[in-house]
PQR file of N, CA, C, O and H, with PARSE charges and radii, in Angstrom:
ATOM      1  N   UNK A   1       0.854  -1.179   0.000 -0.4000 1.5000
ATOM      2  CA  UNK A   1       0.000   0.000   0.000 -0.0000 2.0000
ATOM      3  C   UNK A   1       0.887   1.224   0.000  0.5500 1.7000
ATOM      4  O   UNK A   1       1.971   1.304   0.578 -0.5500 1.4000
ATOM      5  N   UNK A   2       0.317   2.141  -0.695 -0.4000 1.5000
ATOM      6  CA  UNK A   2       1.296   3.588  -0.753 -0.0000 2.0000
ATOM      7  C   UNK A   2       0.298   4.589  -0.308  0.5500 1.7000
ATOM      8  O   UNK A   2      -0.623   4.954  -1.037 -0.5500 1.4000
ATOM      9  H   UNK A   2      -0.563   2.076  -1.164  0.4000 1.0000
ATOM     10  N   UNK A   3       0.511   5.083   1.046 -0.4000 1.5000
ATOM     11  CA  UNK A   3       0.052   5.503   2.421 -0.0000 2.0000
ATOM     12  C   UNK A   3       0.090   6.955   1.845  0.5500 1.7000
ATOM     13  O   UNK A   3      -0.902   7.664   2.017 -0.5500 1.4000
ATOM     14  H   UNK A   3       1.260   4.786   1.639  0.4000 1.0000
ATOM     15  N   UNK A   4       1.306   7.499   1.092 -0.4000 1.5000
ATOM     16  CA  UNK A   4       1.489   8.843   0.660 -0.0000 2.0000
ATOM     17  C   UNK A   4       3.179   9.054  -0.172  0.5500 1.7000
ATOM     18  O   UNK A   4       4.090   8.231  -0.262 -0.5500 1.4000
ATOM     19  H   UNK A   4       2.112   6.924   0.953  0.4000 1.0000
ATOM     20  N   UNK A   5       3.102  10.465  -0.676 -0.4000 1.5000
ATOM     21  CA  UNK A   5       4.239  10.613  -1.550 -0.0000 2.0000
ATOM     22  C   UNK A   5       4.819  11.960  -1.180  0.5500 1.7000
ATOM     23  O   UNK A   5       4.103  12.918  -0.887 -0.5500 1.4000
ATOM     24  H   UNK A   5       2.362  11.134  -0.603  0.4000 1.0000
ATOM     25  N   UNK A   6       5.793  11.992  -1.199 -0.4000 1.5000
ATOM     26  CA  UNK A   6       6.785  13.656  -0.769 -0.0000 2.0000
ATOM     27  C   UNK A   6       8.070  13.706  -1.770  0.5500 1.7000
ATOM     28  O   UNK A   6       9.104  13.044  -1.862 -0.5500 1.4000
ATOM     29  H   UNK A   6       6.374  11.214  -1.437  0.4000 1.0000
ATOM     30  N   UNK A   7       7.662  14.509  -2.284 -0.4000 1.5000
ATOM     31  CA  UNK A   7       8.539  15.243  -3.834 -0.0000 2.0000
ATOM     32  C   UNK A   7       8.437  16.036  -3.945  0.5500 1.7000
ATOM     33  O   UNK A   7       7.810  16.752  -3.165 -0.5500 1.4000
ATOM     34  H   UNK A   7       6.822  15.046  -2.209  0.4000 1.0000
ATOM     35  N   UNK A   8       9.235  16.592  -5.455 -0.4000 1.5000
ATOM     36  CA  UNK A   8       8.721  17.521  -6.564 -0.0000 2.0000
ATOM     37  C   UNK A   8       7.841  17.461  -7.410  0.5500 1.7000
ATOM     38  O   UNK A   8       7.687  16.346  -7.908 -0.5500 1.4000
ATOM     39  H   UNK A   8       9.744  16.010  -6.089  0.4000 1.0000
ATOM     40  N   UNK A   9       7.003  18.498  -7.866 -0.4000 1.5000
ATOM     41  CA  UNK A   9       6.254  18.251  -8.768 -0.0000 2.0000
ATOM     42  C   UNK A   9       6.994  18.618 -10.545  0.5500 1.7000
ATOM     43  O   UNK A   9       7.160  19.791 -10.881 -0.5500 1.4000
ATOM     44  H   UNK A   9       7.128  19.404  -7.461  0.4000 1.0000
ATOM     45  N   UNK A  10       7.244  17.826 -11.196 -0.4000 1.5000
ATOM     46  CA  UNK A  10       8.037  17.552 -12.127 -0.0000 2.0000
ATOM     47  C   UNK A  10       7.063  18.155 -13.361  0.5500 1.7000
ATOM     48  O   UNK A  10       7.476  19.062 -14.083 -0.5500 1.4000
ATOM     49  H   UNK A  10       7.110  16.874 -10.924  0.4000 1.0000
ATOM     50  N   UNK A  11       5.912  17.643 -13.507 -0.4000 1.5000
ATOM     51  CA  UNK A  11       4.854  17.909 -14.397 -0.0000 2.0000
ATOM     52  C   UNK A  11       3.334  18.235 -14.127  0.5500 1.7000
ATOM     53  O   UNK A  11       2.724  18.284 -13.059 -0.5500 1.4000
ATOM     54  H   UNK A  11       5.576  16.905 -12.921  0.4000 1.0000
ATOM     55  N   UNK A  12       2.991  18.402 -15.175 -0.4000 1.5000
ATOM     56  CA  UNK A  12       1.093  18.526 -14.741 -0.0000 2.0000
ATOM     57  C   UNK A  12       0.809  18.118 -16.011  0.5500 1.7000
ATOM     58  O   UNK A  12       1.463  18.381 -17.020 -0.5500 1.4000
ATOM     59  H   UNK A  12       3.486  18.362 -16.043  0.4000 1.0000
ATOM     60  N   UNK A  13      -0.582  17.210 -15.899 -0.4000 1.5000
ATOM     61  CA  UNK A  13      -1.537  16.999 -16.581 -0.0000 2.0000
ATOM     62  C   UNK A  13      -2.717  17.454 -16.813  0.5500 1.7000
ATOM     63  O   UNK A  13      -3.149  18.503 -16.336 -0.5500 1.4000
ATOM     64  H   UNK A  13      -1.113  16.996 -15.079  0.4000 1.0000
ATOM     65  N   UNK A  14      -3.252  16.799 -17.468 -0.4000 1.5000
ATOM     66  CA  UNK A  14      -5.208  17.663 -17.276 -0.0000 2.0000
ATOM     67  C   UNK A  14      -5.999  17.277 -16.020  0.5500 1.7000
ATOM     68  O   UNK A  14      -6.919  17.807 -15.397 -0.5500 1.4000
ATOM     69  H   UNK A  14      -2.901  15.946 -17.856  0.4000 1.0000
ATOM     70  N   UNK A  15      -5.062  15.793 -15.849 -0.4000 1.5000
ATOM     71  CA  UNK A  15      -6.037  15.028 -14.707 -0.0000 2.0000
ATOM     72  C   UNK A  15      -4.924  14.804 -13.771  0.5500 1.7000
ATOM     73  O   UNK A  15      -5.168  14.314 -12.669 -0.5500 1.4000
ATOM     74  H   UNK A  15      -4.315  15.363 -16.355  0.4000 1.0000
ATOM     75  N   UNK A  16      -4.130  15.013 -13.996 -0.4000 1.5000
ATOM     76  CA  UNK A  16      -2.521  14.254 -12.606 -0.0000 2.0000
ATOM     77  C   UNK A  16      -1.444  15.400 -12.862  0.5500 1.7000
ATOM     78  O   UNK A  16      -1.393  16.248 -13.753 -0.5500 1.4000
ATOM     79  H   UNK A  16      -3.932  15.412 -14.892  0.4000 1.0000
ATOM     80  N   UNK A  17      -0.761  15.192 -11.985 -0.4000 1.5000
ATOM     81  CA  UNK A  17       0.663  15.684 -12.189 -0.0000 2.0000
ATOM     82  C   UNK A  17       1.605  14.201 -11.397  0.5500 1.7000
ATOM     83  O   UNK A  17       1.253  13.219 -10.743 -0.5500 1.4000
ATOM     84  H   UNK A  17      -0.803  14.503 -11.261  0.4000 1.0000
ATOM     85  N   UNK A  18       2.912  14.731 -11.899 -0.4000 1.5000
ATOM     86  CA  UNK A  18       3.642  13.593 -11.988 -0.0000 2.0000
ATOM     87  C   UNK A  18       5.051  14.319 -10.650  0.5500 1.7000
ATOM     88  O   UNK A  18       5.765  15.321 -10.605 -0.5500 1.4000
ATOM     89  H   UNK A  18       3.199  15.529 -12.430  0.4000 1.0000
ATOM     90  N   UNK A  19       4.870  13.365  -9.965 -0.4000 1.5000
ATOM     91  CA  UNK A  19       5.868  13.811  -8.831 -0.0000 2.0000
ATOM     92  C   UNK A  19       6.845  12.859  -8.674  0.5500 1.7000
ATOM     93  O   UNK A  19       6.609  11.660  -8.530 -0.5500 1.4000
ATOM     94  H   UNK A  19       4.290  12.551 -10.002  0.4000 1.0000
ATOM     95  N   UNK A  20       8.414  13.578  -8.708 -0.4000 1.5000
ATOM     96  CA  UNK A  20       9.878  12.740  -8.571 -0.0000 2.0000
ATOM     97  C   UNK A  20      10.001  12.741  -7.422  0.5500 1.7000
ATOM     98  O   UNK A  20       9.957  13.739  -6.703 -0.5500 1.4000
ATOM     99  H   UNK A  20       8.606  14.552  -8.824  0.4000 1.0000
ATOM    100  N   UNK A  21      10.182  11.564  -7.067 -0.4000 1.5000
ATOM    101  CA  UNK A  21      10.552  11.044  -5.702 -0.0000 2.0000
ATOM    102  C   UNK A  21      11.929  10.634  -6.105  0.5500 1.7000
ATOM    103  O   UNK A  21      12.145   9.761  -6.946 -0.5500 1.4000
ATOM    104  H   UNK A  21      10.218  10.754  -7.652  0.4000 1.0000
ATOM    105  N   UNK A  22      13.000  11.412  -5.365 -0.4000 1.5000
ATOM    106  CA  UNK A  22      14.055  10.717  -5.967 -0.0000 2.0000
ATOM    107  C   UNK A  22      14.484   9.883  -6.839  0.5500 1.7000
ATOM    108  O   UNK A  22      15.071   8.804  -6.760 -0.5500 1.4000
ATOM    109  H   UNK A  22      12.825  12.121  -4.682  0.4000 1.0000
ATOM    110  N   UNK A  23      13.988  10.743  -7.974 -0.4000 1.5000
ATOM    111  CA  UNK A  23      14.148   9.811  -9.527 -0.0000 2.0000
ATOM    112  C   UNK A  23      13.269   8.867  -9.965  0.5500 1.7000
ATOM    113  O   UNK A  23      13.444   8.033 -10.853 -0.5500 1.4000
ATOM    114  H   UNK A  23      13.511  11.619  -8.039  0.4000 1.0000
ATOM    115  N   UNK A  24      12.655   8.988  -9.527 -0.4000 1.5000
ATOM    116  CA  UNK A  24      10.987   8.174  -9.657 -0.0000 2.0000
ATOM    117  C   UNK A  24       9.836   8.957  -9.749  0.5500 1.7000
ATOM    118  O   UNK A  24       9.252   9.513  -8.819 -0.5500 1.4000
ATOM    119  H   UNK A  24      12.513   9.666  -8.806  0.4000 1.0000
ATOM    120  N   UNK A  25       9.393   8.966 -11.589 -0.4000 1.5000
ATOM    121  CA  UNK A  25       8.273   9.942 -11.189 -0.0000 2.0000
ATOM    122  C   UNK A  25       6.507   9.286 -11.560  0.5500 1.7000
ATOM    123  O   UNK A  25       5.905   9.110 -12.620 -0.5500 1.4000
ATOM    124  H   UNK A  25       9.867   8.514 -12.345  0.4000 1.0000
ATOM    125  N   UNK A  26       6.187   9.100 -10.303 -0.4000 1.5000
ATOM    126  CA  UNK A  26       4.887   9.178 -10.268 -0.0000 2.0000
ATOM    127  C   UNK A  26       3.934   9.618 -10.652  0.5500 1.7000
ATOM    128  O   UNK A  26       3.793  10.702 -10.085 -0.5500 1.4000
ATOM    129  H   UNK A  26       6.676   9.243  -9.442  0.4000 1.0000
ATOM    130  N   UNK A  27       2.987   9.399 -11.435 -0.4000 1.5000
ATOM    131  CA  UNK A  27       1.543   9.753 -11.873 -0.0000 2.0000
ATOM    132  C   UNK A  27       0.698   9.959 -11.398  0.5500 1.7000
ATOM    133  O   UNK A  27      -0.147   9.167 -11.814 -0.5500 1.4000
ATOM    134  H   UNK A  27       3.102   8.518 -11.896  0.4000 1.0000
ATOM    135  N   UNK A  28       0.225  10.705 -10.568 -0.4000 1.5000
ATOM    136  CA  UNK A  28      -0.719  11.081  -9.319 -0.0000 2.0000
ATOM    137  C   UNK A  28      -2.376  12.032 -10.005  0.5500 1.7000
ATOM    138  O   UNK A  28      -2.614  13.188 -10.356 -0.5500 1.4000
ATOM    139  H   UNK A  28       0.911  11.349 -10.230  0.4000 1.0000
ATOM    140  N   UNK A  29      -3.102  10.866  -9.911 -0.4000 1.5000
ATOM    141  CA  UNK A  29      -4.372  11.812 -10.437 -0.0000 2.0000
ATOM    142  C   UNK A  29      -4.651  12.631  -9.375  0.5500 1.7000
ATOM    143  O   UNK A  29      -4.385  12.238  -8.240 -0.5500 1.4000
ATOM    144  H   UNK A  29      -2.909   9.927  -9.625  0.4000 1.0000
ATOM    145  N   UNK A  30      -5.271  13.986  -9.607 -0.4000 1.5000
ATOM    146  CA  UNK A  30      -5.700  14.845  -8.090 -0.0000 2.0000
ATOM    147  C   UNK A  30      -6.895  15.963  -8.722  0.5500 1.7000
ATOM    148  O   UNK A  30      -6.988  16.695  -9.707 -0.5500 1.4000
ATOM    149  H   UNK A  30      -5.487  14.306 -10.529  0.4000 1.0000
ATOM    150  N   UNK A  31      -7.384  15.758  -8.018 -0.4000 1.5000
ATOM    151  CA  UNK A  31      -8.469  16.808  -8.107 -0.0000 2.0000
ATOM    152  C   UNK A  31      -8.417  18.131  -8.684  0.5500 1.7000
ATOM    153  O   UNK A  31      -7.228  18.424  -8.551 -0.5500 1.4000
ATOM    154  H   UNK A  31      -7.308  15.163  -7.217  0.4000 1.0000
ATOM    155  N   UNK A  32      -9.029  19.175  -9.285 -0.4000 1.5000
ATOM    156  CA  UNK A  32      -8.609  20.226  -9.971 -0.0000 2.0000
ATOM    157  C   UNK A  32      -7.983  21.453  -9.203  0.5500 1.7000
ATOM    158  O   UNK A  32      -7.097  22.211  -9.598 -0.5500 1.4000
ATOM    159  H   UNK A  32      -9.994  18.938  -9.393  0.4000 1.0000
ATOM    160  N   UNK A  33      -8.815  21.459  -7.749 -0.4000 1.5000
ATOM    161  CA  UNK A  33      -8.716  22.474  -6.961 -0.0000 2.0000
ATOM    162  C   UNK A  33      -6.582  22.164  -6.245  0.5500 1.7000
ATOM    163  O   UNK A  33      -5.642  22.951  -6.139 -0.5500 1.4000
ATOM    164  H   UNK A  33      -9.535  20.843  -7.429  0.4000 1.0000
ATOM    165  N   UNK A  34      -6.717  20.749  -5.965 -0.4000 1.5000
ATOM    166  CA  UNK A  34      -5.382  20.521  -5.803 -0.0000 2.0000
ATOM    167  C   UNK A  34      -4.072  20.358  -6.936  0.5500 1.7000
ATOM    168  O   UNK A  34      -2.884  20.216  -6.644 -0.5500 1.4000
ATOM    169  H   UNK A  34      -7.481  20.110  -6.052  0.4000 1.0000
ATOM    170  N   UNK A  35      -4.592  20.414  -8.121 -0.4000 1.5000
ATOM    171  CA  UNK A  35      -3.776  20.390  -9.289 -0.0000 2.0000
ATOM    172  C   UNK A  35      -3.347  22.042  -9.297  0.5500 1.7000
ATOM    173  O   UNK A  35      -2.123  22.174  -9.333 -0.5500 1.4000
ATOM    174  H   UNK A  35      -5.556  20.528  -8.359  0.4000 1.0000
ATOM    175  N   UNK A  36      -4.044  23.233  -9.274 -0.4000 1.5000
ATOM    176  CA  UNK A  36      -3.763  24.203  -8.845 -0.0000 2.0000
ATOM    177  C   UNK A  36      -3.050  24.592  -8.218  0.5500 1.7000
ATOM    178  O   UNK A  36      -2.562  25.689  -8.488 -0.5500 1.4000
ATOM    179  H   UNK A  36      -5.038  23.126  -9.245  0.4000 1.0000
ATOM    180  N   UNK A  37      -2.588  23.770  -6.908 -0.4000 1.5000
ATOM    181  CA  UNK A  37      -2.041  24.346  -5.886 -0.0000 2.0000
ATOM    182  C   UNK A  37      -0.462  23.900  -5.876  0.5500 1.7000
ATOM    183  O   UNK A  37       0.438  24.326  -5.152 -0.5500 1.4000
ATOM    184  H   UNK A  37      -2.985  22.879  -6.689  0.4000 1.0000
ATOM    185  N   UNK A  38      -0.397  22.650  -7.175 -0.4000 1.5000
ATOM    186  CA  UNK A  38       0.707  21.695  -6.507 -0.0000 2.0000
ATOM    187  C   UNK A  38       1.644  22.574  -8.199  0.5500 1.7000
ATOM    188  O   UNK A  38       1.384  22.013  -9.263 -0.5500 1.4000
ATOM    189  H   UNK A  38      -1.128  22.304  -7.764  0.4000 1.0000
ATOM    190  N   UNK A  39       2.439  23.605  -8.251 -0.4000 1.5000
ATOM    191  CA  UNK A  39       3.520  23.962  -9.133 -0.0000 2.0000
ATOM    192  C   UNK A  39       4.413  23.052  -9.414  0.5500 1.7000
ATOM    193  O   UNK A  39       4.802  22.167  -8.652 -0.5500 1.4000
ATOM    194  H   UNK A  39       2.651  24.061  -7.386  0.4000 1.0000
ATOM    195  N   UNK A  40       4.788  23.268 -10.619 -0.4000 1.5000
ATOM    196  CA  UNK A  40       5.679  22.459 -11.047 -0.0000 2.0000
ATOM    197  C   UNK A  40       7.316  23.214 -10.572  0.5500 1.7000
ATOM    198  O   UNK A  40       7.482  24.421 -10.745 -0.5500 1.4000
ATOM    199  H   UNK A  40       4.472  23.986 -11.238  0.4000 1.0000
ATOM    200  N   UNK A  41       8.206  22.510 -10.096 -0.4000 1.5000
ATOM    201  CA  UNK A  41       9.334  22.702  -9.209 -0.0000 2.0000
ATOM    202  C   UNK A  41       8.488  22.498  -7.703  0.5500 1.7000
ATOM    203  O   UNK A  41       9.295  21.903  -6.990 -0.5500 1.4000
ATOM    204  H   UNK A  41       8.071  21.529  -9.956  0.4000 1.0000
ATOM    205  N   UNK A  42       7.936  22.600  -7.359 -0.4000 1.5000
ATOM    206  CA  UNK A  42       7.351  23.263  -6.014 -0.0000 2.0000
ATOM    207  C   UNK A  42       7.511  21.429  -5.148  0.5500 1.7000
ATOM    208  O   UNK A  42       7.466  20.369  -5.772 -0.5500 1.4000
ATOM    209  H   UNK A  42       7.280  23.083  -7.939  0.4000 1.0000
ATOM    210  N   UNK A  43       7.665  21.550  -3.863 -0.4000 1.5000
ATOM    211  CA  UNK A  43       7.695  20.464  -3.211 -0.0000 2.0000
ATOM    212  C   UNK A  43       6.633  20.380  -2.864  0.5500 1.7000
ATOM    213  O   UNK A  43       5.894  21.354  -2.716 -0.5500 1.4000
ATOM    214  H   UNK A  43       7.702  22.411  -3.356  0.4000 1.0000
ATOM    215  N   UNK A  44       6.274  19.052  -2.629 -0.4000 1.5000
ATOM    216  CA  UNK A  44       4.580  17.952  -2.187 -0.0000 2.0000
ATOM    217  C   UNK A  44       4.138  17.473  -1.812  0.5500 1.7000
ATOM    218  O   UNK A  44       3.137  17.419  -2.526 -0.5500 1.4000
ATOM    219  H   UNK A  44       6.874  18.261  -2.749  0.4000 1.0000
ATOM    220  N   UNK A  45       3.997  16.914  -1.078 -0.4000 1.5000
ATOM    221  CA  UNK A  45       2.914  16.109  -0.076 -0.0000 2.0000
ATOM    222  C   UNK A  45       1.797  15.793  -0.174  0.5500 1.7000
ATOM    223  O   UNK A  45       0.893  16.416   0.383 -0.5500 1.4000
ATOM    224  H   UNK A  45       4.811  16.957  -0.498  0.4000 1.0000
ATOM    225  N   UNK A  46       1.597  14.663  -0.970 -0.4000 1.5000
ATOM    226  CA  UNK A  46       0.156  14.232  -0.769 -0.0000 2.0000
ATOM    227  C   UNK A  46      -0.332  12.377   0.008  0.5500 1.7000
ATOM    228  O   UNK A  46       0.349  11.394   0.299 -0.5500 1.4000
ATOM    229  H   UNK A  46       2.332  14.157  -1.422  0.4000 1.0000
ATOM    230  N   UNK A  47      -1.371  12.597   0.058 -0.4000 1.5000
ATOM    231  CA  UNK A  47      -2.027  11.598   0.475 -0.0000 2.0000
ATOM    232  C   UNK A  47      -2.471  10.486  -0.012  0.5500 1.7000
ATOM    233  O   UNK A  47      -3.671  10.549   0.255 -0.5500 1.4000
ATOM    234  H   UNK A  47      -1.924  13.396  -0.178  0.4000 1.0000
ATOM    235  N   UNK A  48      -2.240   9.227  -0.706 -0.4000 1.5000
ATOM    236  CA  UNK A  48      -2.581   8.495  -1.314 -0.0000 2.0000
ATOM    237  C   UNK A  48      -3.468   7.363  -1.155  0.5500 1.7000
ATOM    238  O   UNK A  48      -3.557   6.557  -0.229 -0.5500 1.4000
ATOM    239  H   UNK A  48      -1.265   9.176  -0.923  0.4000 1.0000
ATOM    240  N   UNK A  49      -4.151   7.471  -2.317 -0.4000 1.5000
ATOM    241  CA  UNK A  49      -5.301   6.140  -2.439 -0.0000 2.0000
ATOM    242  C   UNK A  49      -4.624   5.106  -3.632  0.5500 1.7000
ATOM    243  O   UNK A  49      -4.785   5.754  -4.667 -0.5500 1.4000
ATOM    244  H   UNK A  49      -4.079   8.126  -3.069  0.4000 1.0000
ATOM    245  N   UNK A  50      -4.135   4.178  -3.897 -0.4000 1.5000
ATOM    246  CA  UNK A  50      -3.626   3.130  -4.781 -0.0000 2.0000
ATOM    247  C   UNK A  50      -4.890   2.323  -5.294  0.5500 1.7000
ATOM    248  O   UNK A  50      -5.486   1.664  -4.442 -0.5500 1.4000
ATOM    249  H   UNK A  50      -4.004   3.652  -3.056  0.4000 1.0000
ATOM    250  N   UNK A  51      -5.274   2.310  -6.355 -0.4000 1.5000
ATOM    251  CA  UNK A  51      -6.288   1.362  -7.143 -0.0000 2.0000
ATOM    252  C   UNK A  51      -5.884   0.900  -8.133  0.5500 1.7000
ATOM    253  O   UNK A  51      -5.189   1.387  -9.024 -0.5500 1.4000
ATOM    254  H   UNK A  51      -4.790   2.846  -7.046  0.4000 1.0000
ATOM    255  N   UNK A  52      -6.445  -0.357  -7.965 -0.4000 1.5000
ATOM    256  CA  UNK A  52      -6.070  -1.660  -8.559 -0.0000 2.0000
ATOM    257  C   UNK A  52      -7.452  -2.211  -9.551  0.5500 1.7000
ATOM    258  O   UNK A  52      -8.332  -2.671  -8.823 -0.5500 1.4000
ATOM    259  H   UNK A  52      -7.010  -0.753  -7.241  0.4000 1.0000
ATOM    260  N   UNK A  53      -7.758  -2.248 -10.831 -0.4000 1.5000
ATOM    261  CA  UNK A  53      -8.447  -2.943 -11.415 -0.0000 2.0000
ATOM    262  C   UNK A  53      -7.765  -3.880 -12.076  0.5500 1.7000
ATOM    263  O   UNK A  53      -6.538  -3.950 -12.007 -0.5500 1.4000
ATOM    264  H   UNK A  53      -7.043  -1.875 -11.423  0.4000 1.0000
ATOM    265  N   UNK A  54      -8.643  -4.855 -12.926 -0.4000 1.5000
ATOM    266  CA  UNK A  54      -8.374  -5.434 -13.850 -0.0000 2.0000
ATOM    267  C   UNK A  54      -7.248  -4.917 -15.183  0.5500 1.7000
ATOM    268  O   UNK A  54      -6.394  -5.623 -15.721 -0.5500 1.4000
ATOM    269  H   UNK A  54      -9.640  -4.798 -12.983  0.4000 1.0000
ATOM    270  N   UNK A  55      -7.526  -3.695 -15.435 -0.4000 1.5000
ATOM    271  CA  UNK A  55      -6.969  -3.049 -16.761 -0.0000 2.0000
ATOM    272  C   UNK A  55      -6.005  -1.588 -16.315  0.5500 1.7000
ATOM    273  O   UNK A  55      -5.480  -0.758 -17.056 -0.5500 1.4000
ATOM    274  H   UNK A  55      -8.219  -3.122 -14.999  0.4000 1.0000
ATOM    275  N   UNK A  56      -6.029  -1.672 -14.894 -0.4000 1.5000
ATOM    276  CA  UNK A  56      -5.154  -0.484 -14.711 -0.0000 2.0000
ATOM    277  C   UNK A  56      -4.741  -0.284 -13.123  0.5500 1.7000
ATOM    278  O   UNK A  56      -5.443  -0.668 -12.188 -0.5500 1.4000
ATOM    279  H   UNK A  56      -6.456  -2.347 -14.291  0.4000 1.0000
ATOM    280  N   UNK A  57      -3.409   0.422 -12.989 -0.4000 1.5000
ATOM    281  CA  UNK A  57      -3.209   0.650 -11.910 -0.0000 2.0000
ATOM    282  C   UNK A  57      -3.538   2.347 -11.834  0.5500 1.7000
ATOM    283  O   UNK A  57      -3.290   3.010 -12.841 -0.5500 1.4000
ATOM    284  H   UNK A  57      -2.839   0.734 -13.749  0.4000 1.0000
ATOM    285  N   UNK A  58      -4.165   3.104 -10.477 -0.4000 1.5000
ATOM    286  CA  UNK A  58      -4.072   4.169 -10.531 -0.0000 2.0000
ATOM    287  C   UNK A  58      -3.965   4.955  -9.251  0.5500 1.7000
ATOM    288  O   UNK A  58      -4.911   4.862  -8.469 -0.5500 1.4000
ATOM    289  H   UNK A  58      -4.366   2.565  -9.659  0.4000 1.0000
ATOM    290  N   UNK A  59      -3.016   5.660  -8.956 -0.4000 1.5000
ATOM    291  CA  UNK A  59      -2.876   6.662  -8.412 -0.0000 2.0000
ATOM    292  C   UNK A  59      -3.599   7.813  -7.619  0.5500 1.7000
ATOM    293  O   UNK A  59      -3.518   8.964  -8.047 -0.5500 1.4000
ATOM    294  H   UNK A  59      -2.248   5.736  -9.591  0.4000 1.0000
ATOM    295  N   UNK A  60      -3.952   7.671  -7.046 -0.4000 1.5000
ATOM    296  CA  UNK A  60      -4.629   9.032  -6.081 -0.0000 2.0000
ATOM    297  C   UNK A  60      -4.359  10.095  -5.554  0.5500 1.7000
ATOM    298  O   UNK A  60      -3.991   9.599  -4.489 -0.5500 1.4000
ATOM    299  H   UNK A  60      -4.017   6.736  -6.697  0.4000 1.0000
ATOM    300  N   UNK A  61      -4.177  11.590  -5.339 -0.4000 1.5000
ATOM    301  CA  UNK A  61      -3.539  11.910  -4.154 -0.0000 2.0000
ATOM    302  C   UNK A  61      -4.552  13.115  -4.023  0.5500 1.7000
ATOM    303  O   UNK A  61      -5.233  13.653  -4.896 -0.5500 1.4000
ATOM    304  H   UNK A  61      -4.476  11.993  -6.203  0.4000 1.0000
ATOM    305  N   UNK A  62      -4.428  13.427  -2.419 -0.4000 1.5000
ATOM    306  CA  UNK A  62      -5.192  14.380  -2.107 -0.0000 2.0000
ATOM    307  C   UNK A  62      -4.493  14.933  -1.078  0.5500 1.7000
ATOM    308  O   UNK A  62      -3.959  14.129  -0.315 -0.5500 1.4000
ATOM    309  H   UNK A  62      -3.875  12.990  -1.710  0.4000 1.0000
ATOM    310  N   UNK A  63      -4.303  16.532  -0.771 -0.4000 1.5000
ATOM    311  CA  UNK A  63      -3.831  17.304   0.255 -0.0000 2.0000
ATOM    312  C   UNK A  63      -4.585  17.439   1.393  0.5500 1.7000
ATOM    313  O   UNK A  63      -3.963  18.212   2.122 -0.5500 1.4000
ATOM    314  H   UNK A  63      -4.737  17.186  -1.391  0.4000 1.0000
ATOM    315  N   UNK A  64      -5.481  17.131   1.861 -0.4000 1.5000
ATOM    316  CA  UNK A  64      -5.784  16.894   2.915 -0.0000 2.0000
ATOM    317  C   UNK A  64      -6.629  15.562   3.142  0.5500 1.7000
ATOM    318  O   UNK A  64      -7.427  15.200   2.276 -0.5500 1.4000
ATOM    319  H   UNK A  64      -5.987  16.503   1.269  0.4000 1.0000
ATOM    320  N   UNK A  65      -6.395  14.642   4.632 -0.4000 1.5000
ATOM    321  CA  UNK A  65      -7.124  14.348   5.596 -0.0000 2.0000
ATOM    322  C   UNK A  65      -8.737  13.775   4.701  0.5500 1.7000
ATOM    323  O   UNK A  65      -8.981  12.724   4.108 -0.5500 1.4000
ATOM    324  H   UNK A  65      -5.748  14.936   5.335  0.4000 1.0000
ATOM    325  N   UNK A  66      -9.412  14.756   4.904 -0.4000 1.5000
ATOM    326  CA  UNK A  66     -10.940  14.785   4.718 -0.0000 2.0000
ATOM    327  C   UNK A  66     -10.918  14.130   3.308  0.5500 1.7000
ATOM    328  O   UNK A  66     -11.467  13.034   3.197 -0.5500 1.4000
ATOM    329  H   UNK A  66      -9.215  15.610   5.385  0.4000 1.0000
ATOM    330  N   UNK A  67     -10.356  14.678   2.260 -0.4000 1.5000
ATOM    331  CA  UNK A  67     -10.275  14.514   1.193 -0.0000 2.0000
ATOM    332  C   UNK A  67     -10.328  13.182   0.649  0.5500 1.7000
ATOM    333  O   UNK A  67     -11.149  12.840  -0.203 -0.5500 1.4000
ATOM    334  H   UNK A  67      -9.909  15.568   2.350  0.4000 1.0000
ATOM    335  N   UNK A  68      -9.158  12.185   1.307 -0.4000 1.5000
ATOM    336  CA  UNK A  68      -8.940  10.955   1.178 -0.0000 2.0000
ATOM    337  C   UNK A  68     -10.360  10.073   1.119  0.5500 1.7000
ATOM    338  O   UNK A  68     -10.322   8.849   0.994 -0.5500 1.4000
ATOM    339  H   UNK A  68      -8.491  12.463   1.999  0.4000 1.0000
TER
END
């Protein structure tokens, strides 16, 4: 399970931004209001949900608590 992530934010998407964890960069879908907030260079902290289907692995993250 991946509990949460602390990086840079390397990129942005329409739906994720992608955060380097020491050379590892992650695909983190996030909400619009938190895609806003998270700059690219800017350091991160988010909260993670990990989902697992049949046809995909995906990524979660949310800045706060409640959110999750």
């Amino acid at each position: 399970m991946i509990a949460s992530i602390t990086g840079t934010v390397a990129a942005q998407q329409d739906r994720s931004v992608t955060v380097d964890v020491h050379g590892l960069g992650l695909q983190v879908y996030v909400l619009p209001r938190a895609r806003e907030q998270l700059a690219i260079g800017a350091s991160a902290k988010l909260l993670t949900h990990f989902h697992v289907r049949e046809d995909a692995f995906e990524l979660y993250g949310f800045l706060l608590p409640a959110e999750l």
